[in-house]
C-alpha positions in Angstrom: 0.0 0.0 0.0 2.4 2.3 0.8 4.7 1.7 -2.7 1.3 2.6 -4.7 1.0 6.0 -2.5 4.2 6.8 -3.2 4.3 6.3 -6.7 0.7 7.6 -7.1 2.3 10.7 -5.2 5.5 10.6 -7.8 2.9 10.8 -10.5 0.8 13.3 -9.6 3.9 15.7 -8.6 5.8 15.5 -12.5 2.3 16.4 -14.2 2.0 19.3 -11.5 5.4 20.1 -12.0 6.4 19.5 -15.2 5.0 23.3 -16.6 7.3 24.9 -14.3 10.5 23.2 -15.4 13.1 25.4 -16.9 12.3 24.2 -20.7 9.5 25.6 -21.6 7.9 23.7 -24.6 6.2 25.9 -27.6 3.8 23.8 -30.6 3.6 25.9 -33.9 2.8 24.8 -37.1 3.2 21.2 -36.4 6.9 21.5 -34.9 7.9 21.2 -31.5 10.5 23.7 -30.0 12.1 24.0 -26.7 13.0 27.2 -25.3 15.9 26.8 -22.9 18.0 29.8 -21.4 16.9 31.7 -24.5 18.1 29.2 -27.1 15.6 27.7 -29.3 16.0 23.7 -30.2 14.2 21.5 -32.3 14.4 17.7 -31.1 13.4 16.9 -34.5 15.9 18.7 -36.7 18.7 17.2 -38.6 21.2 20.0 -39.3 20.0 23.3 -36.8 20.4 22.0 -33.4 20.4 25.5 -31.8 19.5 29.2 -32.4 18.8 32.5 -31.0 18.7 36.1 -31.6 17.7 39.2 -30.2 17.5 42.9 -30.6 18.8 45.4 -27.8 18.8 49.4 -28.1 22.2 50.8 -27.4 21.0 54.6 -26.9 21.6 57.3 -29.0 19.4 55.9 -31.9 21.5 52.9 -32.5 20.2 49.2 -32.4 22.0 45.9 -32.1 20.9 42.8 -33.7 22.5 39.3 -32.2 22.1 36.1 -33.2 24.0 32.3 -32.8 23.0 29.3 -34.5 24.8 26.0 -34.2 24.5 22.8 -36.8 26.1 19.4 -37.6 26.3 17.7 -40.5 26.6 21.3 -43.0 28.9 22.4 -45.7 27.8 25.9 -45.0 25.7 27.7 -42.5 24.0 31.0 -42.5 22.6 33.9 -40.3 20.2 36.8 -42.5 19.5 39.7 -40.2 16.2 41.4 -41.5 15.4 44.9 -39.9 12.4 45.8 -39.9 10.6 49.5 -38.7 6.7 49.9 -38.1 5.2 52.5 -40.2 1.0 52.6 -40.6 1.0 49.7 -38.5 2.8 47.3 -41.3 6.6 46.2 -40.7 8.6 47.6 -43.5 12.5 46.3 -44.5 14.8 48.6 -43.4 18.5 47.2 -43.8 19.8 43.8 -43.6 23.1 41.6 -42.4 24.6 38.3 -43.4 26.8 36.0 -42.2 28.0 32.7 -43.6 30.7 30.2 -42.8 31.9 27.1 -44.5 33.9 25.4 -42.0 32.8 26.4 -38.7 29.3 24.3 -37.5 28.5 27.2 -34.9 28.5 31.4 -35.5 27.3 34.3 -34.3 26.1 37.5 -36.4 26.2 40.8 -34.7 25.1 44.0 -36.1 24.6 47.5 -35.2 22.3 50.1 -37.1 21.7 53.7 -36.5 18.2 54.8 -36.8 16.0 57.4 -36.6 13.0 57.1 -33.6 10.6 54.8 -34.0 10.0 50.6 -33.2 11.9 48.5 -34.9 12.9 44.5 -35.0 14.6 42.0 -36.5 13.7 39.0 -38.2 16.4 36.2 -38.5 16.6 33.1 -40.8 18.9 30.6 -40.3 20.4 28.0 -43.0 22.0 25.1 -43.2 23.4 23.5 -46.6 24.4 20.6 -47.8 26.7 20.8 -50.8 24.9 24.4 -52.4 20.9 23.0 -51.5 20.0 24.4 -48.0 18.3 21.5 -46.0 16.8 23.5 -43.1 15.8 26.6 -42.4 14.2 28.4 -39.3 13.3 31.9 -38.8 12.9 33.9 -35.8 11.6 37.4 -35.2 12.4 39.3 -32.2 10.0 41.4 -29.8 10.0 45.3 -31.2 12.5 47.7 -29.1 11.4 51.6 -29.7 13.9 54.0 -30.3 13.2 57.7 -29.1 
């Protein structure tokens, strides 16, 4: 009697606590990501194993756009940094960044960008290659920071 209470009690504490673990899982479009410490994994995926990205105002009208993203199993990876400023209420291209390596399986992109006030963000895709066909892809888009 005393086993089953205790593993009825196991039980019943991983389903109460298994939303409040550090990994945090997201369902979109059919995929499963996990969000751990910021980085974005998909189980699933057989080249991206890892990526992230973000957006931070430095002051002074300038913006920084940041991104790593780590693969196996690649000829060439790639980082596109897509900046973006709201106008009327649509998201409008305003300046880009890219980074590609052929030898290295993990890289980051960093990019500043003076701008004028207003919101902006930054929306990232990610590559991976095999010979010159890319395999995988993933985009992320980052929360808006306002400039004043």
């Amino acid at each position: 009697m005393k086993v089953r209470m205790i593993l009825a009690a196991l039980v019943i504490g991983v389903f109460i606590c298994q939303p409040t673990m550090a990994a945090e899982r997201l369902t979109t479009e059919n995929t499963i990501y996990m969000i751990i410490n910021n980085k974005t994994e998909d189980p699933r995926s057989q080249y991206i194993r890892d990526y992230n990205g973000d957006l931070t105002s430095l002051g002074n009208g300038t913006i920084e756009a940041s991104a790593t993203l780590t693969a196996s199993n690649t000829d060439k990876i790639e980082i596109k940094a897509q900046f973006q400023k709201k106008s009327n209420g649509n998201w409008n291209n305003y300046g880009s960044a890219i980074k590609v390596s052929r030898s290295a399986s993990s890289m980051a992109l960093e990019k500043q960008k003076d701008v004028s006030a207003g919101t902006y963000r930054v929306k990232f895709t990610y590559k991976a290659y095999v010979g010159s066909s890319a395999v995988e892809t993933r985009t992320l888009t980052t929360s808006s920071v306002t400039v004043r």
